[in-house]
C-alpha positions as CSV (number, residue, x, y, z in Angstrom):
1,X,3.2,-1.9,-29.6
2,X,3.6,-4.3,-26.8
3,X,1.3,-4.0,-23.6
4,X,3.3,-3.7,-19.8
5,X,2.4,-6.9,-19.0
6,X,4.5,-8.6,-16.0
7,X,5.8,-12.1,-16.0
8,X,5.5,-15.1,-14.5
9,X,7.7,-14.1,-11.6
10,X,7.5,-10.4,-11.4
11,X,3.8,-11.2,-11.4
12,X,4.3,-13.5,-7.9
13,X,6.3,-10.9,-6.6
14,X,3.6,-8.7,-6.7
15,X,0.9,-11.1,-5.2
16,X,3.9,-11.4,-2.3
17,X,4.0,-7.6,-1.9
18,X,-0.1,-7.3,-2.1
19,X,-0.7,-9.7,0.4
20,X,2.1,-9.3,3.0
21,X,0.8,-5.6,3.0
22,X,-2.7,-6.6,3.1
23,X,-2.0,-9.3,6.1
24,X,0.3,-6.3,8.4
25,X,-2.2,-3.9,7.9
26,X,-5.3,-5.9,8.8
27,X,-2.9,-7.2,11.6
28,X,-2.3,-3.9,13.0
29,X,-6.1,-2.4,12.6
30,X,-7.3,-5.7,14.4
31,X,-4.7,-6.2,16.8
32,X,-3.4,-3.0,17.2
33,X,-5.3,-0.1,16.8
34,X,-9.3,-1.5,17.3
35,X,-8.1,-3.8,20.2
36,X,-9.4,-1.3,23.3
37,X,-6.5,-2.8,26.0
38,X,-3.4,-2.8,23.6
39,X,-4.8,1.1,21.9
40,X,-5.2,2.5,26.1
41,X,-1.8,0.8,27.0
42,X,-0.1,2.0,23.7
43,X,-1.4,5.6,24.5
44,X,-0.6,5.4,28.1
45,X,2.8,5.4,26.7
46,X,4.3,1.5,26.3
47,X,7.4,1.5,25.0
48,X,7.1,-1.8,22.7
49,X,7.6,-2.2,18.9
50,X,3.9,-2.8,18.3
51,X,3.3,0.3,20.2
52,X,6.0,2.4,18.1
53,X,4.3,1.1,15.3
54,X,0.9,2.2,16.7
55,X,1.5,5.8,17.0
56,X,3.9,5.9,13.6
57,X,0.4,4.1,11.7
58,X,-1.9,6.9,13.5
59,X,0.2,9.8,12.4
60,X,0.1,8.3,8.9
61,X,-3.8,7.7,8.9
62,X,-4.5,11.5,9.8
63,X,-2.2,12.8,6.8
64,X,-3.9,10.6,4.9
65,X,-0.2,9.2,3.5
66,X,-1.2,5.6,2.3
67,X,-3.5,6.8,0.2
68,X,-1.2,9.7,-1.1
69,X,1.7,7.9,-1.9
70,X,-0.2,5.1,-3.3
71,X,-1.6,7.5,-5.5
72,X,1.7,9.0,-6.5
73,X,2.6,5.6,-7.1
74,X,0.2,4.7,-9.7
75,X,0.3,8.0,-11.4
76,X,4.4,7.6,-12.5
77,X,3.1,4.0,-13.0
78,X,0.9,4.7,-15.8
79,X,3.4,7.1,-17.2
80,X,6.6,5.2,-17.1
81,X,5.1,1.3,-16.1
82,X,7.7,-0.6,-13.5
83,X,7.4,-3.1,-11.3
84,X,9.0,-1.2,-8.5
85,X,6.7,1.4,-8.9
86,X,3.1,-0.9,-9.2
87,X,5.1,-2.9,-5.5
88,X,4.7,0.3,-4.3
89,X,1.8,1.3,-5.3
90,X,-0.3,-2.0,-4.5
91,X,1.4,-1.9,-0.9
92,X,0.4,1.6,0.1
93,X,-2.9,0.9,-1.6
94,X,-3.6,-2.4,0.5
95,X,-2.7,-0.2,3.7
96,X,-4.6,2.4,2.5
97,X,-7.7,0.2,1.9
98,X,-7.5,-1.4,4.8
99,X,-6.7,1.5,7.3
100,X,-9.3,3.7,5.9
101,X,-7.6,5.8,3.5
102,X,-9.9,4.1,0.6
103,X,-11.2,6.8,-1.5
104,X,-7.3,7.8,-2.9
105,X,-6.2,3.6,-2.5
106,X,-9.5,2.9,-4.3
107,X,-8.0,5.7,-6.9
108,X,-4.7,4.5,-6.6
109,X,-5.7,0.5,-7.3
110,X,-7.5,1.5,-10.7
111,X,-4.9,3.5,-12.2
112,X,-2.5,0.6,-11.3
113,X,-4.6,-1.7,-13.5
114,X,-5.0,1.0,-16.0
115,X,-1.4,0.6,-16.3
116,X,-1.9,-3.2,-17.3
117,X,-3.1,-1.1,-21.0
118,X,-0.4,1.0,-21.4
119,X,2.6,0.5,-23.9
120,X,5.8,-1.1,-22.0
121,X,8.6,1.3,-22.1
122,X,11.5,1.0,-24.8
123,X,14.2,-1.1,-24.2
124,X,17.4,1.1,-24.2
């Protein structure tokens, strides 16, 4: 029985996924959403990207999305291990943890490493 464990560069890929989501979400909760002039202009109704991106990252936050996908991510992660599905998960749960959806990304992040135990899926 061999463990799901990622190589060399699948396992760089997924430090480039964690912390490009990590660095965009702490960018748009500090810049964005807890900045008082660019949150009153954004819902004054500015038409810029960041803006866009304001109201898309609100609407997200209040159905509680990051942390549900990440979630979902993690659980078809432990039962059929993939790197596309732990870049996923590890992206939603780095939003999620950062724009306070961390009780199901804090969920999501430790079945993701619970993964790390599983059997790798046959080859065929």
């Amino acid at each position: 029985m061999q463990l799901f464990l990622p190589r060399s560069r699948q396992t760089s890929w997924l430090l480039l996924v964690a912390l490009l989501a990590l660095g965009e979400a702490l960018y748009l909760r500090y810049l964005a959403i807890e900045n008082a002039q660019v949150a009153l202009a954004c819902q004054a109704g500015l038409g810029t990207w960041l803006c866009a991106t304001f109201r898309l990252t609100i609407i997200l936050f209040n159905h509680s999305v990051f942390g549900w996908v990440a979630l979902g991510a993690a659980l078809l992660n432990l039962i059929r291990p993939s790197i596309v599905l732990t870049s996923i998960a590890l992206a939603a749960a780095g939003f999620g943890l950062v724009l306070h959806n961390a009780g199901l990304a804090g969920l999501a992040v430790a079945l993701t490493i619970l993964c790390l135990a599983r059997p790798a899926p046959a080859a065929g």
